[in-house]
N, C-alpha and C positions, 0 to 999 in steps of 0.2 A: 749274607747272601752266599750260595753256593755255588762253588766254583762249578763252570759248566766249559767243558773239555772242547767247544766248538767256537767257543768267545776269544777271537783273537785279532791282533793288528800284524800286521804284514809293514814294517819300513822297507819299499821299496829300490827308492835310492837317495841320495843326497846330494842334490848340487848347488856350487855356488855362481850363484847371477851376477853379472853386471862389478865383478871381485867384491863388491861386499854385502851379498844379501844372501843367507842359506837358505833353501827353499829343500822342505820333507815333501817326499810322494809318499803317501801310506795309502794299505788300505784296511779296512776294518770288517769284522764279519756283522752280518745284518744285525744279528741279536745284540750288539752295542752301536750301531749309526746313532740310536737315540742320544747319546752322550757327545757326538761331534758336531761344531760345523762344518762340512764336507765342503761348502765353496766356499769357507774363509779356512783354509791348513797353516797351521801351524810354520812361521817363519822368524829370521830373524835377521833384522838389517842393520849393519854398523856405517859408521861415518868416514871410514877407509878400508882399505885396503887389505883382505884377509883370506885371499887365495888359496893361500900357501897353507892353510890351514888342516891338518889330515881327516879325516872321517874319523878318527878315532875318538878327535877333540871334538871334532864339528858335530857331532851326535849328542854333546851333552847338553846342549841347550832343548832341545826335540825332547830327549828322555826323563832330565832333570822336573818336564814338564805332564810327560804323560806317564811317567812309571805309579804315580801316586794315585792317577784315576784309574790306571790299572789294579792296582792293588786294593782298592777300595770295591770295584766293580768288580774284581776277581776274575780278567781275561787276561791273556798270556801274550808277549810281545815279542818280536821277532825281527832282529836286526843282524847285519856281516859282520859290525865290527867295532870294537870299543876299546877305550883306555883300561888297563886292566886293573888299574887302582879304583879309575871311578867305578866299574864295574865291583867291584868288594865294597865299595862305597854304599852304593844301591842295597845290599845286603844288609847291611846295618841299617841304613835309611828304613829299609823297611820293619827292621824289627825295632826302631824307637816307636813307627808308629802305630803297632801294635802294641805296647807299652801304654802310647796316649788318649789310644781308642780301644777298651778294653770290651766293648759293648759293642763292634764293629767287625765282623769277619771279613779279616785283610788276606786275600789272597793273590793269586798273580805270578806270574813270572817271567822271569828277560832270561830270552834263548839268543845265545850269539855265537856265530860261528868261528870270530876270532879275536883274542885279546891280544892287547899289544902294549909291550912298556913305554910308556912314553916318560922322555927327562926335558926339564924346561932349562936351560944352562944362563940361569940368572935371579938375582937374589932382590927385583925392584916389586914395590907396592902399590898397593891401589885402596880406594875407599868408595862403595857406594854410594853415591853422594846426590841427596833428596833437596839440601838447603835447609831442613829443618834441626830441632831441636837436637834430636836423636846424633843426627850425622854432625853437626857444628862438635856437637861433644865429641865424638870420637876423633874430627879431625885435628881435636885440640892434643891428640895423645899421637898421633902420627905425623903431624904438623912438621917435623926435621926429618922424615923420610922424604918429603916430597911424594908425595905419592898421587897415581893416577888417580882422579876421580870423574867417575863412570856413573852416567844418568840412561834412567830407561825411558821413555814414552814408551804408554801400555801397560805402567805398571798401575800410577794415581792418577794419571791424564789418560785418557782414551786417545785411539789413534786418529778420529776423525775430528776431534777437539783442538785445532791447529791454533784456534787462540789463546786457550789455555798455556796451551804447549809450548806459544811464540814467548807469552809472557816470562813462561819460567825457563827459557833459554836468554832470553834479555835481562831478568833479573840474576842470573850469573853471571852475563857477560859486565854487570856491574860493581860484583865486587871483586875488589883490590886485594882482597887477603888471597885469592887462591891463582895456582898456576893455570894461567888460559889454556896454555902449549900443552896439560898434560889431562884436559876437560873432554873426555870422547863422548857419545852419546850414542844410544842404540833404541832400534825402536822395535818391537816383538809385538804380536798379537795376543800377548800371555793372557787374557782373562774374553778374549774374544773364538779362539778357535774351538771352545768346548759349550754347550748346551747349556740353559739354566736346569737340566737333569742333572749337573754335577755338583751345582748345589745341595740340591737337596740331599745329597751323601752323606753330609754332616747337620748333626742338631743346629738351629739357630740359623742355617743359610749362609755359613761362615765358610765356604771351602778356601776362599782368596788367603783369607785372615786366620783359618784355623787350622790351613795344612800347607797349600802351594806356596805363599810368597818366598820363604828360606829359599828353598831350591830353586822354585824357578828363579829369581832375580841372583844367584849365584851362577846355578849354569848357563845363564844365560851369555855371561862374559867371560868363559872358556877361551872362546877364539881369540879375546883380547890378552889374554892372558899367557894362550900360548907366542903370538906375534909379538911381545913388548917385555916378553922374559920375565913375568908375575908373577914370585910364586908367595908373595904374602899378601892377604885378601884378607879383607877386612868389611863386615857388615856392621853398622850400629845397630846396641840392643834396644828391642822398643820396651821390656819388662825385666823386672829383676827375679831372682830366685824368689821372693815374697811373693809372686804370684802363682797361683799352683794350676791355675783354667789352662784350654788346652790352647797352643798362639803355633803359627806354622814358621815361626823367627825362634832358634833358642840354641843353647850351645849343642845341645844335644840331638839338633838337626842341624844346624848351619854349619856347625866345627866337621860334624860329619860328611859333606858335602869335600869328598876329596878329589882330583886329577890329578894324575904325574907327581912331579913332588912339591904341589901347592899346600899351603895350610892355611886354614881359614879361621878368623879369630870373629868371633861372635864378640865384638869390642862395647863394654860399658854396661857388663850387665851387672856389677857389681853395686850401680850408682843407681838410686832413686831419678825420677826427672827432676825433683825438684836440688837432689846433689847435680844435675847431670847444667840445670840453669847456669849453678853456683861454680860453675868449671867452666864452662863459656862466657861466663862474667869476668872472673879471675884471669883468665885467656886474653879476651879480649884487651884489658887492661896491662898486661904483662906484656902484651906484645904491641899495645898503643896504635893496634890497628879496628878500626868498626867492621860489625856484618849485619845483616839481615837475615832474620830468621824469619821462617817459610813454614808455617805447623799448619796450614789447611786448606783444602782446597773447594771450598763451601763455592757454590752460584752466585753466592750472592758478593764474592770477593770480589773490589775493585783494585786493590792493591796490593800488597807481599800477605795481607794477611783479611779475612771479614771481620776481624775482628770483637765479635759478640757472640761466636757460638764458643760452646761448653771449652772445648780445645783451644782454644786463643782467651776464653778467660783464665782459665786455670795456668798458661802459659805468661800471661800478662801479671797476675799475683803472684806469681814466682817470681819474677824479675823486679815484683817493686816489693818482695820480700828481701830480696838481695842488694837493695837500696840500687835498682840500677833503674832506669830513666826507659818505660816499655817506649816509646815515641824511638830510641836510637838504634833498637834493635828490630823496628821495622813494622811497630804498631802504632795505632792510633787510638788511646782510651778513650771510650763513648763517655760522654759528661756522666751520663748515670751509671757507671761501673759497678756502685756494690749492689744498687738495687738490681741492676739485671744478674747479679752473682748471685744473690739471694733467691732466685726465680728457681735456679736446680734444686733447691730445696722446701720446696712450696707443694700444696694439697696434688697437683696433677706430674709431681717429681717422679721419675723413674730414676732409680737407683741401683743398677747391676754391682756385683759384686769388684767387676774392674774400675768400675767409675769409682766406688767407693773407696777401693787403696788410692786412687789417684790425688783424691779430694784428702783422705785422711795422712798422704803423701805432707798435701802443703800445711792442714792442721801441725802437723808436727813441727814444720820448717818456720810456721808460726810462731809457735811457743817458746824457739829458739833464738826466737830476732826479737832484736831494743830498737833496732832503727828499721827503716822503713821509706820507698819512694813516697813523697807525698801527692796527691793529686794537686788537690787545694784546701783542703781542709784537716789541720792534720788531729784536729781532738775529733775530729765526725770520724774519719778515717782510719783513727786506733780503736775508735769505738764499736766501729764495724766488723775489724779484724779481730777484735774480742767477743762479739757474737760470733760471727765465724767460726773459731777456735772452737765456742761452746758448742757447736750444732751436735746434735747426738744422729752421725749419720746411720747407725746399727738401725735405728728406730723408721729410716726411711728406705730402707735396703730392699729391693726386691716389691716394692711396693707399685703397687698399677701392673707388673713386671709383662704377667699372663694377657692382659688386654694389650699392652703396646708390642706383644712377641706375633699376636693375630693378627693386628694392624700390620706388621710388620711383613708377614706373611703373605697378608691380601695383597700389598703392597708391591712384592716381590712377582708373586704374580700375572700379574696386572701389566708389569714391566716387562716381562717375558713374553708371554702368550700375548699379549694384544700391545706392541710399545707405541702405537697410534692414541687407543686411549690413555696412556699413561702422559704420553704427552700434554693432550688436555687436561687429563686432571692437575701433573704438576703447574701448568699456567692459570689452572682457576686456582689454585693453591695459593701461590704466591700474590696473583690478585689479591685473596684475602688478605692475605699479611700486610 
């Protein structure tokens, strides 16, 4: 797309409501309205007290979020006043992702009329903290920091989804392993105040997953960062260097995401999920305390976890490759486990090329294990994990791939442009099932 000299955003002002909600005035020129929603702007609401916070910091949650649809849509953004590291930050931000999107003319630009150094005069940490896989692992490596951990509603819960939301604020408030006193939470409208037009920016309808979450879920908690003296931040890695597709989480966006003198460590990309289990195992057992892991947020969940889709299985034969008991860490194995494991790999299987390291993840971690969680059978259930082992997943890869990407699409659509119908259709849906 070519940049067009009339496409711009206007941040009018910034203020803070009520001491802890940042509320952006913008306004945007007509030739992109398409890409916002204008009566839902872009906010961000913490759980205290963040007055005190300068415009300098308070801008980067706002920008952390639009500079990327900027750049991608190629209009020009216009604010008074910013951090002048994050501000270099952005800079680099945007030439990794023209690096990642080599097929994509990223243009754009942040006009500001003044930088300002800011120093944060304190050395305390913090951790993103979702409950799942990803974040248990990392918090197993910052565990004697103490460190803040900071949950968003808005990022996997929607903001009008208050049950969802209650639940995973009560399933925190129930485990014992972590500091209540230092558990904040913020609630943003990160994947609501922009158009399903911003989707479609990137191949596959992946903008959430294949560009914004790093940034926004990092700038997002600036504010907390400057009021509580944070300057080590820390995100857990969802993929390792073995993955080469393009993920909007990686060292090379996240580390980048700088303010004042914070540094941010993109923690555990070293580790496979299935090493990443086998460290929350060991953890768990070293410090002789239990958690509950939290890997999904399916409809159909009744409890920390649904259970039987793809992601709670794959999580579930991890844990009973590591000879550990899925029932303690917050699952429930369906009596029929291998047969519904076997179902990903059956005539109507889709096989992307991420599912497939995932899957060829636990093959490996297979071949390495003598011992083994039993269900209840354990010569049926060695002999399952031995087909397993064998499946030749090259040979299912990518297969169906084009019919389930169109589905996916209509899908999408449907959701967007008419969410009345899609309402019905999800409930005849599930009827069937």
């Amino acid at each position: 797309m070519l940049k067009n000299d009339n496409m711009k955003l206007y941040l009018n002002t910034i203020k803070i409501e009520d001491k802890n909600t940042i509320t952006y005035d913008y306004t945007v020129s007509d030739d992109i309205k398409e890409y916002f929603n204008l009566n839902n702007k872009y906010y961000s609401k913490y759980d205290q007290n963040i007055s005190d916070t300068p415009n300098s910091i308070a801008v980067i949650p706002f920008l952390a979020n639009i500079m990327p649809i900027a750049w991608f849509v190629g209009f020009d953004v216009f604010i008074d006043e910013i951090d002048s590291t994050f501000y270099a930050s952005l800079e680099e931000l945007k030439r990794q992702f023209i690096k990642f999107h080599p097929n994509k003319d990223i243009k754009g630009d942040l006009h500001v009329k003044n930088k300002v150094d800011t120093v944060i005069d304190g050395t305390n940490s913090s951790l993103l903290f979702s409950g799942g896989l990803d974040t248990y692992d990392s918090f197993s490596r910052v565990y004697n920091k103490d460190p803040f951990l900071i949950s968003i509603h808005g990022a996997d819960v929607k903001i009008n989804d208050k049950t969802k939301w209650n639940k995973f604020v009560k399933f925190n408030s129930e485990e014992k392993i972590i500091n209540h006193d230092k558990l904040f939470y913020i609630e943003s409208n990160l994947r609501e105040f922009y158009t399903y037009k911003v989707d479609l920016l990137v191949d596959g309808l992946g903008w959430w997953g294949a560009v914004q979450h790093g940034m926004a879920l990092l700038g997002v908690i600036a504010p907390l960062s400057y009021k509580h003296k944070i300057t080590d931040i820390n995100i857990a890695a969802s993929a390792t260097k073995e993955v080469t597709y393009s993920w909007g989480s990686s060292p090379y966006i996240d580390e980048n995401m700088k303010w004042a003198n914070c540094k941010v460590t993109h923690n555990g990309y070293e580790f496979r999920r299935t090493e990443k289990t086998q460290n929350v195992v060991d953890f768990v057992n070293s410090i002789d305390q239990q958690l509950k892991l939290r890997v999904c947020y399916a409809d159909e969940r009744v409890d920390y976890n649904c259970n039987v889709c793809h992601k709670c299985q794959r999580t579930i034969l991890s844990l009973m490759l590591c000879n550990a008991d899925p029932k303690d860490y917050g699952f429930i194995v369906p009596a029929n486990f291998y047969s519904l494991l076997f179902k990903n790999f059956g005539d109507n299987a889709v096989m992307t090329k991420g599912l497939k390291y995932q899957w060829t993840c636990i093959q490996d971690k297979a071949r390495e294990t003598d011992t083994f969680f039993v269900i209840e059978d354990e010569a049926k259930e060695k002999e399952a994990i031995t087909k397993f082992i064998n499946l030749d997943l090259d040979a299912i890869i990518n297969k169906n791939q084009e019919s389930v990407l169109k589905k996916k699409k209509s899908r999408f659509l449907l959701q967007k442009k008419y969410p009345l119908l899609y309402k019905i259709y999800k409930l005849i849906r599930y009827q069937k099932i």
